[in-house]
Every structure is written in C-alpha cells, then in structure tokens.
C-alpha positions in Angstrom: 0.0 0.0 0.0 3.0 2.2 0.6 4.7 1.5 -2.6 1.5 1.9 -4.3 1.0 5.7 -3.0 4.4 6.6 -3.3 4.1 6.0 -7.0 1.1 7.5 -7.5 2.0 10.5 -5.6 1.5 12.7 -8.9 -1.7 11.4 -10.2 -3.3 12.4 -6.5 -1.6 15.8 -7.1 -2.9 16.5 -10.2 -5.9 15.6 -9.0 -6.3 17.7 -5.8 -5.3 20.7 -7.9 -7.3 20.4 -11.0 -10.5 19.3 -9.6 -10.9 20.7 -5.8 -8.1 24.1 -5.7 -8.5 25.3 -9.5 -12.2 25.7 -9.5 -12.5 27.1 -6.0 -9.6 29.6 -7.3 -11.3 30.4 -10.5 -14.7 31.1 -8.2 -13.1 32.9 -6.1 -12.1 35.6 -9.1 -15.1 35.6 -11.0 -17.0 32.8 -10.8 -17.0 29.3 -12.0 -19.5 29.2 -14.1 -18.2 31.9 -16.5 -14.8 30.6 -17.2 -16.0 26.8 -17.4 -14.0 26.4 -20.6 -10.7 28.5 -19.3 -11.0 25.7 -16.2 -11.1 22.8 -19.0 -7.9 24.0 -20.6 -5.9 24.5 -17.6 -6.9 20.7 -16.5 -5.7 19.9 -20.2 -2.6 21.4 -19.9 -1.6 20.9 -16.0 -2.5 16.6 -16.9 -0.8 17.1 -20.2 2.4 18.9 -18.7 2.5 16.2 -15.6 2.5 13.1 -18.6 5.3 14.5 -20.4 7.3 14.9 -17.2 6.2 11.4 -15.4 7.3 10.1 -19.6 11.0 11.7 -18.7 11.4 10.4 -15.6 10.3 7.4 -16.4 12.1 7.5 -20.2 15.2 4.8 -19.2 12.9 2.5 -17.5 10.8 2.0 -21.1 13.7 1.8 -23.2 14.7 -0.9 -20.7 11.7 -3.3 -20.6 11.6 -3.1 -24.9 15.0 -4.4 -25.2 14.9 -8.0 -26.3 18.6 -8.7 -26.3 18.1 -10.1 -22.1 21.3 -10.5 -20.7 22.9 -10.4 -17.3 25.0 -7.8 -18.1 21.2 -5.6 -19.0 19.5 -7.0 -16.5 19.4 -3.8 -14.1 17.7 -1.0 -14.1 20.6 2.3 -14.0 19.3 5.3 -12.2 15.4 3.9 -11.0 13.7 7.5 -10.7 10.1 6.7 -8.7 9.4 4.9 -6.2 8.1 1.6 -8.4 11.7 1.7 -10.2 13.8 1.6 -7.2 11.8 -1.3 -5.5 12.0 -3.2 -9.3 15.3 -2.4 -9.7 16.4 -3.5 -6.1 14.1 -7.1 -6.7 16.2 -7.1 -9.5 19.3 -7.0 -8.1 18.3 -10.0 -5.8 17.0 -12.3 -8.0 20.6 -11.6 -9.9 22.6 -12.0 -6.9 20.8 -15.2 -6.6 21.3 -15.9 -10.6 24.7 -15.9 -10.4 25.2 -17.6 -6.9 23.3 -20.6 -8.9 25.5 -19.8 -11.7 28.6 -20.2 -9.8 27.7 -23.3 -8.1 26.6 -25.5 -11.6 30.3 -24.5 -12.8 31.7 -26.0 -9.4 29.2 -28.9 -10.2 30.3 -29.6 -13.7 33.7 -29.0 -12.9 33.8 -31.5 -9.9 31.6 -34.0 -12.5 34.2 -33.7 -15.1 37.2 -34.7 -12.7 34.9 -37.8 -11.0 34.7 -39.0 -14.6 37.9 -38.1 -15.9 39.7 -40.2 -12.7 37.2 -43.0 -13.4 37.9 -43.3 -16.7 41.6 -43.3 -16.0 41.2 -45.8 -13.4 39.1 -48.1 -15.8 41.2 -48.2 -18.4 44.2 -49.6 -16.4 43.0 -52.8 -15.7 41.4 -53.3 -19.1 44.9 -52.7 -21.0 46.0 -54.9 -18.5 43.5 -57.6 -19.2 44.1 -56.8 -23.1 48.0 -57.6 -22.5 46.8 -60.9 -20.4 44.6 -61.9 -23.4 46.7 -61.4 -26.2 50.0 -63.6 -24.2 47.2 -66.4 -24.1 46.4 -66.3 -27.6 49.7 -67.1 -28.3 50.2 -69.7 -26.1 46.5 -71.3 -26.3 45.2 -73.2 -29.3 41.5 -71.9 -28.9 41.6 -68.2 -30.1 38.3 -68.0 -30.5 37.3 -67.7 -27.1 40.0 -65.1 -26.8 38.8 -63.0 -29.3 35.7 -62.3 -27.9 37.0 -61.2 -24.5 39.2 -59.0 -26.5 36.5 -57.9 -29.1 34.5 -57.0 -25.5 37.8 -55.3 -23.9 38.0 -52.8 -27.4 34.3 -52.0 -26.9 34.6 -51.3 -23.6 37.6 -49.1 -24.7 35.6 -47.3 -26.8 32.7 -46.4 -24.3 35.1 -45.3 -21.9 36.7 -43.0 -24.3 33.5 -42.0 -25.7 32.3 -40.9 -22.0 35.6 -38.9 -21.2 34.9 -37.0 -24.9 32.0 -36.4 -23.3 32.9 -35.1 -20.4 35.5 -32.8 -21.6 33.0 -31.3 -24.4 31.0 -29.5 -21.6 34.6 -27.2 -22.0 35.0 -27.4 -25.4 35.5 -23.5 -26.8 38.3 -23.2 -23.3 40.1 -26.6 -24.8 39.9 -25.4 -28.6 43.8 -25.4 -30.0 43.5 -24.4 -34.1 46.4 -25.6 -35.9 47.4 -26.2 -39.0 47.4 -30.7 -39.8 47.2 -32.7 -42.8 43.8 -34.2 -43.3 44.7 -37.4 -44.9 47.3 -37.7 -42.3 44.9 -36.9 -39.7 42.5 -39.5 -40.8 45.0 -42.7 -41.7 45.8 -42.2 -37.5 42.0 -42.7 -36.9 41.9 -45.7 -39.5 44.9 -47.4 -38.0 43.4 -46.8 -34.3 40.2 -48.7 -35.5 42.0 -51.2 -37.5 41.4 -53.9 -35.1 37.2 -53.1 -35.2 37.7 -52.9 -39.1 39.2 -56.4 -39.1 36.9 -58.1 -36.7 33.8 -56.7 -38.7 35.1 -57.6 -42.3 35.0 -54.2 -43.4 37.6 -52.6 -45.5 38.7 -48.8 -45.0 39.1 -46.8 -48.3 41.1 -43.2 -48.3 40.7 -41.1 -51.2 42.3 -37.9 -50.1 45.5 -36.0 -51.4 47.8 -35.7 -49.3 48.8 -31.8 -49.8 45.2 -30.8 -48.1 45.9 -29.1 -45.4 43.1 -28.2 -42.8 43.2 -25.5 -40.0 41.0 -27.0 -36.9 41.6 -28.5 -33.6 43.4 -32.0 -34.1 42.0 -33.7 -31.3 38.7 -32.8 -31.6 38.8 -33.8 -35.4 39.8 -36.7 -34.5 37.2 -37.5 -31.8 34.4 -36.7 -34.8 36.3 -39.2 -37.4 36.9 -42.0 -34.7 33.3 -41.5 -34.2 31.5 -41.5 -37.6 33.9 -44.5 -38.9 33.0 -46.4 -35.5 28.7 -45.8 -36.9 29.8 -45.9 -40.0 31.6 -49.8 -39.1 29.0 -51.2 -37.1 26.2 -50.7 -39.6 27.8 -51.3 -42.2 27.0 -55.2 -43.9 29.6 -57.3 -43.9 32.7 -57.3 -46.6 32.1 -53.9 -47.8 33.7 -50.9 -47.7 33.8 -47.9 -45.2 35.4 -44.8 -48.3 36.5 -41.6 -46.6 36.0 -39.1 -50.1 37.6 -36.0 -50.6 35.6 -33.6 -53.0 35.7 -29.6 -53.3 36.4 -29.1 -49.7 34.1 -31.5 -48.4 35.0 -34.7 -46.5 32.4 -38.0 -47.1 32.8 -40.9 -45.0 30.5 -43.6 -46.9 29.3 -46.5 -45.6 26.9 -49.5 -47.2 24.1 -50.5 -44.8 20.1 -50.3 -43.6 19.1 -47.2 -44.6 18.2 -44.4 -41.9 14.7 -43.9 -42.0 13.9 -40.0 -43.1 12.0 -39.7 -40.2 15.2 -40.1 -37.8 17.6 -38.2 -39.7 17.2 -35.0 -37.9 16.7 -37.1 -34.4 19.8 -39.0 -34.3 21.9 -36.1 -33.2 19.5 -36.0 -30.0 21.8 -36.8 -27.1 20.6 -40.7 -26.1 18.6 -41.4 -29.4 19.7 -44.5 -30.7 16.8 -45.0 -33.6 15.9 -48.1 -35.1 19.5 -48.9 -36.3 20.5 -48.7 -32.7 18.0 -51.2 -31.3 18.6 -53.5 -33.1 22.2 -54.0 -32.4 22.1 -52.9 -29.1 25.4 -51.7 -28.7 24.2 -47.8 -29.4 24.9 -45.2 -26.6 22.9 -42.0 -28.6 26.3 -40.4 -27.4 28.3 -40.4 -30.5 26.5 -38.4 -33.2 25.2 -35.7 -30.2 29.0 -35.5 -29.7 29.8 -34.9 -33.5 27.3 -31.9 -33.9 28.6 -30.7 -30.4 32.0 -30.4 -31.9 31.6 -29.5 -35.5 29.1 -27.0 -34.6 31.7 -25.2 -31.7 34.6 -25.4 -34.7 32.1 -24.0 -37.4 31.9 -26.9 -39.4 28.7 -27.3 -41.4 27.8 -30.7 -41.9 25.1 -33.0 -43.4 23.7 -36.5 -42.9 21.9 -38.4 -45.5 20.9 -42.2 -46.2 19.2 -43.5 -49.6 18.9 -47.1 -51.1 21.4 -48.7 -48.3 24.0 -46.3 -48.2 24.5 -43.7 -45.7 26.9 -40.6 -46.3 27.9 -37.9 -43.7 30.0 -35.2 -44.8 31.8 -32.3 -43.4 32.6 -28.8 -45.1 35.5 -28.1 -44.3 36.5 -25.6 -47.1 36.3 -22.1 -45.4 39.2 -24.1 -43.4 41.0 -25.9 -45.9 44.7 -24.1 -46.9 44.3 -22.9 -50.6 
C-alpha cells in the first residue's frame, strides 16, 4: 500500500489541484461558471504537462523493458527515478545475486563431474589394458583363439565407451580446450583408421582413403579426431559385412561412406539428440545416442557445417571443411 501511494503520488496531485483548488480559485475571481471552458484548458494542460514529465522520468525504464537482447549484463535497471523503479530495480538486483550464486555453483558442479569421470575413466582403463595384455599372451600360447577373441573384441568396446564418455565429459569445456592448428587431413585421418584397425578387421569391413595428401586443414586436431573416430565407429558397425567404409575428398568436403540399412527419413534429424539411438540402434544394441550428439557438439563449436543423409542402403555424412581448408 505504501509502494503503491508513493508512486502515484502525482496522479493524486494532479488531481487535488485540477478538480478541488482550480475551480475554488477560478470562483473565487469571477466565478466558475463563466470561465467553465478556461478551467477545461488549464486541466488539459496541467494533466498534459505532468504526462510529459512522469514520460521523462520514467524514459530509461521504457527503453529498458523493450529491449529484447536479455542478458545479465542488462538485467538492471541504472538510475530507478520513482518509487516503483527503485523497489524493481532493487528485486532485480536479488534475483541476480541469486542468478549468479546458482551460476557459480553449476560450474563447481560440472567442474567436480568432469574430474569424477575423468579419474574413473583413467582408473578403468588400467585394468582393461592390463586384461588386453593378459589376453593377447594367451592367444599365443592357447590353441582356442576363438574364445579369446571375444574377450578381446568386448575389452576394445569397452575401450571405446570409456573414451567416448571422457569426450563427453570434456566437451562440456569445449571453446576453453579449442587449439587451431594447421594438420594434414589425410594424415589426420590414416591415424584414426589405424586406431580402429582392429574393429575394421573383426567386422570384415575394408577402409578406403581417397584424399591427397597436400590438403591441409586449419582445426583442432584432437577434436577432429574424436568426430572421425566417431563417424567410422557408426559408419563400421552398420555397415553389412565385406564392404567398404570410403572416406572421399571432394571440393572441400570430406564424405565418409558406408553401405548398410538405410536411416529412416524420419530419424535423420533425431539421431543427433543426445541418447537417441533409432531403429538402427536397437537392433544391435550396442548404441549409446552419445556419439553423433557428440559430432554436432564439436563440429558446430569449430564452425563446421555438416550434413547427414541415407538412400537405397547407403549412408553418407559429410563435413565442409573448405572455409578451413589451406588454398
């Protein structure tokens, strides 16, 4: 009630003076009735004269509440004339105090969420290298491989999550970890192909490179990386046996190929949803829905349009890189 008074201070003002001071005034001179009109005018311009000032005074607070650009930076209200302003523009300054306390504590969240998974990771991937090493002494020594090749086809998928969650992890920082440097793209992508040599092998699928070798790309290494490992992992494990997995070069664009079921049109768009793993995915039940959310993460932060398409059992993502390529 008091906040409501104070601000409307001037309308009971103008009020008191047009309706109750001016005609006992203009009475008192030479009578109301006679100067009716004269007693309009001066209400007129006394209301119209308190509007324009009330407009000024109140001019920053307007220009305030139309911006649409929202921000923490705009958020308060500089120099709160009336009473309603100051109590806004002090609730204002609360609820951002607040805003930012939250603020402050998510980043000590994520930050302490990053390290706990980071450590873990670590940690897990000791004893799997070691079991790796243990696996591959027996398969020289024992006669039945086969049962050793599964525990060490299960020990490289279980690699591959693992690194896939610490990618994940560390992509919450991405723009503070971004290193651009110049690399050879062919290069680049003959260390993925060698690192997933093992999963090409065990699948019966064949790599094929067709890029020159003098393109040279300007981009983070490591994160390329993390999006090829990625899309030739997909591109692998849906792919039918004894074909080929072709990494094109053409005009700037890089196409890694792959022939398989077809994605349905309908999940195109949905399969870069973090934890989507489409139709593909449940029927192998291996998918994560981690992988291609962590593709449009990264190209998208390095400002690398890309495109994904699948027609007539063969699926084709491909990556512009030519406002990055070295002419």
């Amino acid at each position: 009630m008091k906040l409501f008074l104070k601000d409307h201070l001037g309308f009971i003002l103008i009020y008191l003076l047009s309706f109750i001071i001016l005609p006992v005034f203009i009475d008192k001179l030479d009578g109301f009735k006679n100067h009716y009109l004269y007693f309009c005018f001066l209400v007129i311009v006394l209301f119209t004269a308190f509007l324009i000032v009330r407009y000024f005074r109140s001019r920053k607070m307007y220009i305030h509440l139309e911006k649409n650009n929202i921000s923490v930076e705009n958020i308060n209200i500089h120099s709160p004339n009336s009473a309603l302003e100051r109590a806004y523009a002090a609730h204002l300054r609360k609820v951002l105090t607040l805003v930012l306390d939250e603020e402050d504590k998510y980043a000590n969240f994520l930050d302490e969420q990053e390290t706990l998974v980071s450590i873990s990771v670590h940690q897990m991937k000791i004893p799997v290298s070691v079991i790796q090493l243990l696996v591959q002494s027996n398969q020289i020594e024992s006669r039945d491989t086969l049962e050793w090749e599964k525990i060490n086809r299960e020990c490289h998928k279980l690699v591959f999550l693992l690194d896939q969650l610490l990618s994940y992890s560390r992509s919450t920082k991405l723009l503070s970890d971004l290193k651009i440097e110049q690399m050879s793209l062919r290069k680049t992508i003959v260390e993925v192909v060698n690192e997933l040599k093992n999963y090409f092998i065990e699948n019966e699928i064949f790599p094929e490179i067709d890029v020159p070798e003098n393109i040279t790309l300007y981009s983070d290494k490591k994160w390329i990386k993390v999006v090829i490992y990625q899309l030739l992992s997909n591109a692998i494990k849906y792919s039918d046996p004894n074909q080929r997995v072709s990494i094109v070069y053409n005009k700037g664009n890089i196409m890694i190929i792959n022939q398989g079921d077809t994605i349905p049109d309908n999940e195109i768009g949905r399969v870069f949803d973090l934890f989507y793993t489409g139709t593909q995915g449940r029927k192998s039940g291996e998918s994560t829905g981690i992988g291609l959310y962590l593709v449009k993460r990264i190209l998208t932060t390095l400002d690398h349009p890309f495109r994904l398409s699948s027609i007539d059992y063969q699926t084709t993502f491909s990556i512009d890189f030519s406002e990055s390529i070295d002419r």
